[in-house]
C-alpha positions as CSV (number, residue, x, y, z in Angstrom):
1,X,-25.3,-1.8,-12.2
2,X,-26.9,1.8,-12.0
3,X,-27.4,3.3,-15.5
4,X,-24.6,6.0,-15.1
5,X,-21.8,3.6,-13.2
6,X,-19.0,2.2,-15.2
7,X,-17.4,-0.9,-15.5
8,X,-14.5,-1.5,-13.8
9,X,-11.1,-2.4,-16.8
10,X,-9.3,-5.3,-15.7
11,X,-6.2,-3.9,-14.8
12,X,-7.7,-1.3,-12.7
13,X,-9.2,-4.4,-10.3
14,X,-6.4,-6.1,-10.7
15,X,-4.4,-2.9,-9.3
16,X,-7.0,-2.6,-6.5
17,X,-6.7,-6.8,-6.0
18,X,-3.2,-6.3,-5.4
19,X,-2.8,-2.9,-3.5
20,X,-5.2,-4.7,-0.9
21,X,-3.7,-8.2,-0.6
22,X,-0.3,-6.3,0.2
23,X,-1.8,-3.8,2.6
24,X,-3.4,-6.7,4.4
25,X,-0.1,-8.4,4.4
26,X,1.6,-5.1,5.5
27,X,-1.4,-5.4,8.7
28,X,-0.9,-9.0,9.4
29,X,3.2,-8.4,9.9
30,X,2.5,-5.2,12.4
31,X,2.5,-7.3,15.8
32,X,5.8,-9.3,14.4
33,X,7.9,-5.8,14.3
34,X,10.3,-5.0,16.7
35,X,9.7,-3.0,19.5
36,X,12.5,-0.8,21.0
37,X,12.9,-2.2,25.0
38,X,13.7,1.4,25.7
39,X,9.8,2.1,24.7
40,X,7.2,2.9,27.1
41,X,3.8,1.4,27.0
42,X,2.1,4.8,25.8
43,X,4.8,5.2,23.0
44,X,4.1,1.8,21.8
45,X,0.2,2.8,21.7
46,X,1.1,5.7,19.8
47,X,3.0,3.5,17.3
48,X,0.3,1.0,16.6
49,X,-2.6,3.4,16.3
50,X,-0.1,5.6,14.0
51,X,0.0,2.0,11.9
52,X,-4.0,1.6,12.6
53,X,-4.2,5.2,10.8
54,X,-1.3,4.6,7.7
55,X,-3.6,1.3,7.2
56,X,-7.0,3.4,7.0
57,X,-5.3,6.1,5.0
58,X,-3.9,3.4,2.4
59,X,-7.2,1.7,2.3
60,X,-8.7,5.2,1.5
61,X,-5.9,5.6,-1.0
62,X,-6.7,2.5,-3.1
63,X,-10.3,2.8,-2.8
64,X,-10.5,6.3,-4.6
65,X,-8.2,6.1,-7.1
66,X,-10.2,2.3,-8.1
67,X,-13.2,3.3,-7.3
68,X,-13.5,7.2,-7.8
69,X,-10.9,7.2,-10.2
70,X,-8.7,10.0,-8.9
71,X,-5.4,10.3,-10.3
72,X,-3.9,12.0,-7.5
73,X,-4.7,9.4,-5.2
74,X,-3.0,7.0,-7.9
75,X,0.3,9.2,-7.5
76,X,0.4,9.6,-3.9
77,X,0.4,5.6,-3.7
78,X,3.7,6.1,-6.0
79,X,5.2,8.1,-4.2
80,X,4.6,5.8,-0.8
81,X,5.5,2.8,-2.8
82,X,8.8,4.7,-3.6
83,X,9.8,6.3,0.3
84,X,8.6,2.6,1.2
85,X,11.6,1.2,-1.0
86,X,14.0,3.8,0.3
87,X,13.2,3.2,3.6
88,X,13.2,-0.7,3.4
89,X,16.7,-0.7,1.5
90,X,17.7,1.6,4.4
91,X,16.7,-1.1,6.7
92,X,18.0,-4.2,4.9
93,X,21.3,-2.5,5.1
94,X,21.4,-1.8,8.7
95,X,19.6,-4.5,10.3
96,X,19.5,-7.6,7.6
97,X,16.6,-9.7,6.5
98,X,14.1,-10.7,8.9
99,X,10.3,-11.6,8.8
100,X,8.9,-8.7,8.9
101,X,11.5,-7.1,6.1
102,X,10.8,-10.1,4.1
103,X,6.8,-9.3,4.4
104,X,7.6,-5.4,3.1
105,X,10.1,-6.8,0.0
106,X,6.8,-8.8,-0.6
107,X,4.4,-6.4,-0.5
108,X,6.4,-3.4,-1.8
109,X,6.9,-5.9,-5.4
110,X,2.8,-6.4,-4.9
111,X,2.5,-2.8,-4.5
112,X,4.3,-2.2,-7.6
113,X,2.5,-4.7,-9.7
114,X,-0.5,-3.2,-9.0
115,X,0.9,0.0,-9.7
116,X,2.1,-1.0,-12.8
117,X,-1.1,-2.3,-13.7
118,X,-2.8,0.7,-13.0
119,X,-0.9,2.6,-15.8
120,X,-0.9,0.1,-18.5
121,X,-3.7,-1.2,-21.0
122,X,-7.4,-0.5,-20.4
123,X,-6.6,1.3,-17.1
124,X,-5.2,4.2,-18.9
125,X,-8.4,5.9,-19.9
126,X,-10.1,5.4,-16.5
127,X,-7.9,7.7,-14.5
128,X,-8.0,10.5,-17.4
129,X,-11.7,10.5,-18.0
């Protein structure tokens, strides 16, 4: 440890613990979604690196709001974690449970753990310093 860095609180690893466990779970599930027959093989390239790209994005997500401490990144995670549940109770209505929707109720309750982690106890004071 450099003489300036910090020491990571508890709940701010266990919110950055968490946020990555479910985005690797959210990774591992891509190749089990459905894919439209009506789909061409360029549109389904489009689609995966679109979910390569909301992968990286996420991973830069958790990483500065753990790591660099931004609070913004913080509430943008939120506010996916919230169109995420939307979107997955839109889903659960239309189509059912199935694996994959199973994997997002799973990682959206992971997600939200380590959300709520991130706002309680000794995490407080990291993102408002």
């Amino acid at each position: 440890m450099t003489r300036g860095e910090k020491i990571v609180p508890h709940n701010v690893l266990r919110f950055e613990i968490l946020l990555y466990v479910s985005l690797l779970m959210d990774a591992l599930s891509y190749p089990f979604r459905d894919i439209p027959d009506d789909m061409s093989s360029h549109e389904t390239m489009v689609m995966n690196l679109l979910g390569v790209a909301l992968i990286v994005l996420f991973f830069y997500l958790i990483w500065t709001a753990a790591r660099q401490r931004r609070n913004w990144a913080r509430w943008a995670l939120v506010i996916s974690l919230v169109l995420s549940i939307l979107t997955l109770a839109d889903v659960l209505s239309s189509q059912g449970w199935s694996f994959p929707s199973v994997i997002d109720v799973c990682s959206s309750a992971l997600t939200a753990w380590g959300l709520y982690a991130s706002f309680t106890g000794d995490a407080r004071g990291w993102f408002n310093a």
